[in-house]
MARKE-854252 format. One record per residue (C-alpha): residue number from 1; residue in three letters; y, x, z. Coordinates in nm, 3 decimals, padded with zeros to 5 digits. Layout:
<kolmars>
<kolmar nuza="NUM" sekol="ala" yy="Y" xx="X" zz="Z"/>
...
</kolmars>
This chain:
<kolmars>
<kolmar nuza="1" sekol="unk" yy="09.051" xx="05.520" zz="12.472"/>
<kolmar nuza="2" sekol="unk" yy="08.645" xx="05.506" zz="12.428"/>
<kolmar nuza="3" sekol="unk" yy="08.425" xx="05.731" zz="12.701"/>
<kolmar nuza="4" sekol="unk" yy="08.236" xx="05.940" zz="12.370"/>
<kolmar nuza="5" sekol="unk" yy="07.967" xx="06.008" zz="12.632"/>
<kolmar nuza="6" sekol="unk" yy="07.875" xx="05.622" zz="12.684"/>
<kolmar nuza="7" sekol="unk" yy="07.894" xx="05.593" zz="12.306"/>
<kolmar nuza="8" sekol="unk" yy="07.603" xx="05.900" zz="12.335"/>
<kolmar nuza="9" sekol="unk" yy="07.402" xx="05.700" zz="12.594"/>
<kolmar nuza="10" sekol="unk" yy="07.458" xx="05.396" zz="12.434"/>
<kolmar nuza="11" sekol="unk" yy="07.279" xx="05.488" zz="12.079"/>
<kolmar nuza="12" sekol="unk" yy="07.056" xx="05.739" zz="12.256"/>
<kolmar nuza="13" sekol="unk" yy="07.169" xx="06.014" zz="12.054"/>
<kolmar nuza="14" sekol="unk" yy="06.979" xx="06.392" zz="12.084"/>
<kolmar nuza="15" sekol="unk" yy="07.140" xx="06.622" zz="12.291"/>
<kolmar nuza="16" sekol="unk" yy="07.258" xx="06.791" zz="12.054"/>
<kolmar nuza="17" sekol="unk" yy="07.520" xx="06.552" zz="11.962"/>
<kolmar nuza="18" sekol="unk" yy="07.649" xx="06.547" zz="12.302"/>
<kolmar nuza="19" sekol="unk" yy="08.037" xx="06.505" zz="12.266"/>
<kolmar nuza="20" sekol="unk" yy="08.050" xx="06.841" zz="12.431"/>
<kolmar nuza="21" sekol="unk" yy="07.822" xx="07.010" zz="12.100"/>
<kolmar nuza="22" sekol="unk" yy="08.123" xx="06.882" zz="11.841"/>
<kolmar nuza="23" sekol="unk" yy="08.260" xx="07.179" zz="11.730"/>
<kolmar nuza="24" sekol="unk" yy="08.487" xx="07.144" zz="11.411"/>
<kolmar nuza="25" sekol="unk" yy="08.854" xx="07.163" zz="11.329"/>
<kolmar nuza="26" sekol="unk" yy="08.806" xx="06.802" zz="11.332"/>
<kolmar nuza="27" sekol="unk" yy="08.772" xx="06.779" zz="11.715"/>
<kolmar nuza="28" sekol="unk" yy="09.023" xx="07.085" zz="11.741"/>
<kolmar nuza="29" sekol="unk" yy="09.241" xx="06.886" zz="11.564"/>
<kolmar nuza="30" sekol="unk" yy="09.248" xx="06.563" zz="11.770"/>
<kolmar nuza="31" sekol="unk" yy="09.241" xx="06.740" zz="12.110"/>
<kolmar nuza="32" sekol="unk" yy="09.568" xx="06.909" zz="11.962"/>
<kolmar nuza="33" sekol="unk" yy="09.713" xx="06.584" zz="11.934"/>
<kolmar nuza="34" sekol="unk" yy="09.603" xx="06.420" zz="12.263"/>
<kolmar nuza="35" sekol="unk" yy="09.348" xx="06.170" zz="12.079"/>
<kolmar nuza="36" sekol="unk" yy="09.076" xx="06.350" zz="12.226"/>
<kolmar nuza="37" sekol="unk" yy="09.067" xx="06.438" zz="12.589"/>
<kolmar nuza="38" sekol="unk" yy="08.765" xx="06.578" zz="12.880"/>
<kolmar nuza="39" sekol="unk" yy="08.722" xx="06.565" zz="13.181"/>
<kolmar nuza="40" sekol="unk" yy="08.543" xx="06.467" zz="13.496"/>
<kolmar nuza="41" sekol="unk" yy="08.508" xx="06.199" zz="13.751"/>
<kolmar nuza="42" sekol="unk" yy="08.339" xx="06.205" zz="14.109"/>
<kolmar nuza="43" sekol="unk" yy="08.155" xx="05.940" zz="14.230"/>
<kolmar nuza="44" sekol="unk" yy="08.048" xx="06.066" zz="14.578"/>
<kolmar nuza="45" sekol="unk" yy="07.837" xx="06.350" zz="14.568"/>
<kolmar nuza="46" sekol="unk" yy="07.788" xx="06.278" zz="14.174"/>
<kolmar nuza="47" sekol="unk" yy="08.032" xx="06.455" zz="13.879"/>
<kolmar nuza="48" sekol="unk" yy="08.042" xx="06.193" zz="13.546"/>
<kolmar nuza="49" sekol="unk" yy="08.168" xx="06.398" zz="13.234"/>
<kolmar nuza="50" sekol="unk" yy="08.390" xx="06.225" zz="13.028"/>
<kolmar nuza="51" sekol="unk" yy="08.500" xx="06.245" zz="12.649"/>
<kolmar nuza="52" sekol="unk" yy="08.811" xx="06.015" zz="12.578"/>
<kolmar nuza="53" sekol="unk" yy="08.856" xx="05.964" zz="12.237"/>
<kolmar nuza="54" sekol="unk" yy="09.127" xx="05.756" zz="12.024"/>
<kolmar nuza="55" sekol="unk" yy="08.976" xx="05.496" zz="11.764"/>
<kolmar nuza="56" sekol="unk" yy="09.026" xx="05.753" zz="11.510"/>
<kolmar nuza="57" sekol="unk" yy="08.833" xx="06.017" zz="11.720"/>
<kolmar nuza="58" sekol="unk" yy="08.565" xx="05.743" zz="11.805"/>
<kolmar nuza="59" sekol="unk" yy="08.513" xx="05.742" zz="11.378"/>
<kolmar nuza="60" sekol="unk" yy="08.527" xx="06.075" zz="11.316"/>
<kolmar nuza="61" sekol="unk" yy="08.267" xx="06.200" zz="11.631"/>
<kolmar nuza="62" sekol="unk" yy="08.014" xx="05.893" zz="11.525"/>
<kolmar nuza="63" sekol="unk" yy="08.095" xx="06.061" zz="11.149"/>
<kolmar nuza="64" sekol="unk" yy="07.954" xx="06.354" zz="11.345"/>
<kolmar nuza="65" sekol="unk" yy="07.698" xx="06.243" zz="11.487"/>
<kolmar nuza="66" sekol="unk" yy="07.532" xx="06.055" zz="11.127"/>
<kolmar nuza="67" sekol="unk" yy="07.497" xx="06.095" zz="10.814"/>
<kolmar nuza="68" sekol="unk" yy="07.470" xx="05.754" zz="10.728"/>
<kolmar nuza="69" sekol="unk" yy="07.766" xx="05.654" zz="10.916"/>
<kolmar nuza="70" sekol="unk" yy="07.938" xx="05.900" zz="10.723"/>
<kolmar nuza="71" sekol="unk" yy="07.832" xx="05.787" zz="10.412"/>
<kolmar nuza="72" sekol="unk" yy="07.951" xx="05.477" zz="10.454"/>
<kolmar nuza="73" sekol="unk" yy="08.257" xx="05.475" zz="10.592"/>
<kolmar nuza="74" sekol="unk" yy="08.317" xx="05.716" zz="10.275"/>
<kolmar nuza="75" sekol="unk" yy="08.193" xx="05.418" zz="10.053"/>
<kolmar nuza="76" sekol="unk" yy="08.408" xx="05.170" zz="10.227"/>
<kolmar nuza="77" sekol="unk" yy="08.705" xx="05.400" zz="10.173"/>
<kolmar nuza="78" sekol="unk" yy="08.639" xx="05.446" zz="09.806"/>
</kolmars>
């Protein structure tokens, strides 16, 4: 499983693409079938928010999250 939130840190993504911000069938979808889970963490006084996501979830968020991604990965498939 992939931490979606380190994925948003990592490519210093806009808020607004904060695993959190995906709403779509898509994610509905893949939390219905356990590929997509939250949840928290404590390190001491500190709470880390987590987003584990299957591969398949991992594709479809950074689909999400760009265009261009999206567009290729569509191109690939074709």
């Amino acid at each position: 499983m992939f931490d979606l939130n380190d994925v948003h840190r990592a490519f210093g993504l806009p808020k607004t693409k904060l695993p959190h911000q995906w709403r779509h069938r898509v994610r509905t979808d893949f939390a219905e079938s356990a590929e997509l889970r939250a949840g928290t963490t404590t390190n001491g006084a500190l709470q880390v928010h987590h987003t584990w996501a299957s591969e398949d979830a991992l594709y479809a968020y950074a689909m999400w999250c760009d265009t261009k991604f999206y567009r290729a990965v569509v191109k690939a498939f074709l």
